[in-house]
N, C-alpha and C positions, 0 to 999 in steps of 0.2 A: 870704717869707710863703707863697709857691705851695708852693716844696718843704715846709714846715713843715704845711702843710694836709694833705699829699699823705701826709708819714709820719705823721701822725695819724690818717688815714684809713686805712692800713696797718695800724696797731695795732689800731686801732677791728674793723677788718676779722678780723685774727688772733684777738683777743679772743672774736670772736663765733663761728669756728670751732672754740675751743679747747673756745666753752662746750659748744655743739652735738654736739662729738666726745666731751664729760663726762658730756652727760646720755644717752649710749647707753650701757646694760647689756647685757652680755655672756654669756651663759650657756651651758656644756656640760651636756649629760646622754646620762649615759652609759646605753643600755639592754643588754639580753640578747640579744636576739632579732633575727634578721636584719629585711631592710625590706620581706619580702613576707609578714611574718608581722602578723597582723591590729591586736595589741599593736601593733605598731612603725609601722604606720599610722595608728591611733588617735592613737600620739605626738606622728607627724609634724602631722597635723594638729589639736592641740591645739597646738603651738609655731605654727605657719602663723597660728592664731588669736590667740593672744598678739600676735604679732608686728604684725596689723594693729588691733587693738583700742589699741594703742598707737602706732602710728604710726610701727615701729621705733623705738621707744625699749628698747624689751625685745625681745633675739633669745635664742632658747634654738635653740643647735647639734644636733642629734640624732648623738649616737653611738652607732649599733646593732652589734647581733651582740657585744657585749663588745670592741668595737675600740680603745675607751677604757679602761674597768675593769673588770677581768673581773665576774661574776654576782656572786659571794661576795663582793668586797671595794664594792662600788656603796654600800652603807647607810653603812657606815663611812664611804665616801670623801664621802659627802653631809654626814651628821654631825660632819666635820672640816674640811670647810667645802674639800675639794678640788675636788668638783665639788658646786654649789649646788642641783640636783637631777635624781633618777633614778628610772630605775623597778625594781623589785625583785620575785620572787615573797617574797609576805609570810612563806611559815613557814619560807621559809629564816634566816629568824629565832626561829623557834621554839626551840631552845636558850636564847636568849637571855631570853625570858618569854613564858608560858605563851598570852598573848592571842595571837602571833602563829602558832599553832600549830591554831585555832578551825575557821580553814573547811578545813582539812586532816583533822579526824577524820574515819576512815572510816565510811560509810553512816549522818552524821549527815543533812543535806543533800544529797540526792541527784537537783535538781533545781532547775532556776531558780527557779521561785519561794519554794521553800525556803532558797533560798543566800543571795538577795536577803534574806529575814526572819532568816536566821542574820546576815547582814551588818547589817542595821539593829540587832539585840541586841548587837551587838560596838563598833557603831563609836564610839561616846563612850570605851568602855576603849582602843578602838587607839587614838584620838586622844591620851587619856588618859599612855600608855607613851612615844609617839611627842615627846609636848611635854618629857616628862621628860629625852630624850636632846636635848633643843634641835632635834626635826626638826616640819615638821606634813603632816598629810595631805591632800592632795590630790587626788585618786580612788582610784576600786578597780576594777577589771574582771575578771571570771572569767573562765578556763578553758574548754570546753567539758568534759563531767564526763569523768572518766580512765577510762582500761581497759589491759586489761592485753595487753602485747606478749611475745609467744617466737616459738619457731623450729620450735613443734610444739603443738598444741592443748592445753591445760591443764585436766583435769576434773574436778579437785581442789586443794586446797589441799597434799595427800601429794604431790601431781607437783610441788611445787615447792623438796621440801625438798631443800639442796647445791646448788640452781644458785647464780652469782651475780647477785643483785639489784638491778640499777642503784637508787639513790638520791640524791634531791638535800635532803631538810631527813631530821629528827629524829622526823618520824610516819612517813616512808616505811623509816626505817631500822626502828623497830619494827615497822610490819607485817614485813617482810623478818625479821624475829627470830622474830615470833611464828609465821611460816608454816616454820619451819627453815631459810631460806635465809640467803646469806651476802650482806650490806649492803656495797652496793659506791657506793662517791661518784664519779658522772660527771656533768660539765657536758653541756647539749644541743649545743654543738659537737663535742665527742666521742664523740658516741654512735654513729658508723657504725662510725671506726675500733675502735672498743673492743669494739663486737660482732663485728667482724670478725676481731679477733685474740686472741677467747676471756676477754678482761677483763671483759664481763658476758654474761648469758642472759636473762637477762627484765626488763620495766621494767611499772609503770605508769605511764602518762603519756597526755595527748592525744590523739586523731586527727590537732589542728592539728604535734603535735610530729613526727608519724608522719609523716605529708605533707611536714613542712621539711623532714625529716630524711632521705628519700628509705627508709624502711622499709622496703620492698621488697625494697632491695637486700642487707639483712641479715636480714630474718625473715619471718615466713611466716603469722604469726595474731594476731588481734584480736579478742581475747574483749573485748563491750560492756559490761562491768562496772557502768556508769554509777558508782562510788564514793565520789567526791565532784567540786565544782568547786572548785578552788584560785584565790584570787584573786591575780594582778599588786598593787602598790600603785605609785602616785607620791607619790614624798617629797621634799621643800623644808626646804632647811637654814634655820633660824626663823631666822637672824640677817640672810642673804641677803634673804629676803622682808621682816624691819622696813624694812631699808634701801630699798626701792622707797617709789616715790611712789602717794599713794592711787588712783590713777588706775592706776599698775600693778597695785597688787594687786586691786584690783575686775577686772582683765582675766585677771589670771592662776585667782583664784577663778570667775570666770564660764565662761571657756574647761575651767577642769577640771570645773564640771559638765556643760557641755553633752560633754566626752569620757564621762565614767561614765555616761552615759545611752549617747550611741550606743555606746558598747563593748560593753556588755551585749544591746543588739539585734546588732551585730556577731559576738557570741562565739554569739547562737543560731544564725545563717546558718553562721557557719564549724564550727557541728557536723554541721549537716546536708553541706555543701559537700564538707568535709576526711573525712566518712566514708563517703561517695560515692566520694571520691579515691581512700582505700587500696584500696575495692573494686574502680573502673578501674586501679591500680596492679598489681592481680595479690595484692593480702593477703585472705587467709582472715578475715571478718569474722563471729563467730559470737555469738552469747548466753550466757552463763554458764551451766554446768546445775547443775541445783537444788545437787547437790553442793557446786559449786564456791561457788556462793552463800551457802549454809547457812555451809560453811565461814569465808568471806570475812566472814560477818555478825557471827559468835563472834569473829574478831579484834577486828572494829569496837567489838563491846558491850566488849572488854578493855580498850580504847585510851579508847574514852569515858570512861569509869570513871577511868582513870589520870589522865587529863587536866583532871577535874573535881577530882578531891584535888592535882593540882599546883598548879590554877590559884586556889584558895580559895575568900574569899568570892566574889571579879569574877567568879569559872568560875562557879560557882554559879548567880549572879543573871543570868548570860548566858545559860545556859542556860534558865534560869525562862523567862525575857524570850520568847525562842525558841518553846519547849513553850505557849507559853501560847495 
């Protein structure tokens, strides 16, 4: 009878491990961006906050700097349910439909609080796109606004035609068109080597990209364009998150708004912070002149324009939304 107790108690005991070990979810996500990079901290602790809001029942692993899936394939890999979610810059989807392409036109938004009311006119169509592929949205965090990087001051839009123009979505490769330069596709881990062995000349991007990226060590100027702010997105494969218990998903919703709040006050510090940097770095930090501006303006009013006839009626009424 002892022994009979004793391996029912045993079971009794495994069973309750087994369940224990069942109801912990498991989650990779894969990001872009290294871990000193302001995004990848926001990550981190948006996962840190999941994690205790459920009591380890939900861990989401961070895999930054693309050490899991590279930049380009993350949306896919989410949407196919490889990795259950990730973060992604959003118009690197813009190929794809026309909404993810929105906070990328040039010199629509050209300021936080602009970017923020460009984002509130979008955000039901991204959700909108995003539920169609079986994924949902979960925050959005901007950029600090882009400017543009060479190896020699740029004081027009004429100075730029024949270099090659780093690119990463489908509005940077037309600017790069419209300005006659030649669109070149580099990931942000490749950008030192690639300036350094004549692969590309000029980029816009970041201060916070200039900074990771150690800029200094490949160019020499930072014209403050201000341009636009490009937002990060986190995205959750829908079939992933049915599967949680209501208890998870109220922590994983809860936890992504309190990130899109602080990331947006975090992407304002790390403008100031990371443009301060290049200038202790030794980068030539300058103003656009008028030129250069004017110039830059007439691409933007081309690209808007095109972007509004691709995007239909949604462009349309996003834009209304926006203007109004």
């Amino acid at each position: 009878m002892i022994k009979l107790v004793r391996v029912c108690a045993g079971l009794l005991l495994a069973c309750g491990v087994a369940t224990g070990a069942s109801a912990q979810t498991k989650w990779d996500m894969p990001t872009p961006y290294p871990d000193g990079n302001f995004h990848t901290k926001n990550v981190i602790q948006f996962a840190f906050d999941v994690d205790k809001a459920t009591n380890g029942s939900l861990k989401i692993t961070v895999h930054s700097a693309g050490s899991l899936i590279k930049h380009p394939e993350i949306k896919r890999s989410v949407r196919q349910g490889t990795a259950p979610i990730g973060e992604m810059l959003e118009s690197l989807s813009a190929n794809e439909a026309a909404v993810y392409g929105l906070d990328s036109v040039p010199f629509l938004a050209t300021g936080y609080d602009a970017s923020r009311k460009l984002y509130d006119a979008q955000k039901s169509y991204l959700e909108k796109q995003l539920a169609s592929e079986g994924l949902m949205l979960l925050y959005s965090v901007p950029w600090p606004p882009q400017g543009l990087y060479a190896k020699r001051e740029i004081k027009s839009v004429d100075d730029l035609k024949g270099l090659k123009f780093r690119t990463y979505n489908a509005m940077i490769g037309r600017i790069a068109a419209l300005a006659g330069a030649v669109p070149t596709q580099i990931e942000v881990p490749d950008l030192p080597t690639a300036f350094a062995t004549g692969r590309v000349d000029v980029m816009i991007t970041s201060a916070s990209t200039g900074v990771d990226t150690k800029s200094q060590d490949y160019l020499s100027h930072y014209i403050d364009t201000q341009a636009w702010l490009p937002r990060n997105i986190v995205i959750v494969n829908k079939d992933a998150f049915d599967k949680l218990s209501a208890a998870e998903k109220k922590a994983v919703t809860d936890a992504a708004k309190a990130a899109e709040d602080r990331g947006w006050k975090l992407s304002i510090e790390e403008m100031t912070i990371k443009t301060d940097a290049l200038k202790a770095a030794g980068i030539i930090v300058l103003a656009p002149s008028s030129e250069l501006k004017a110039g830059l303006a007439k691409i933007g009013q081309t690209i808007a324009l095109e972007w509004e006839k691709s995007a239909g009626a949604d462009g349309a009424a996003m834009l209304a939304a926006y203007r109004k």
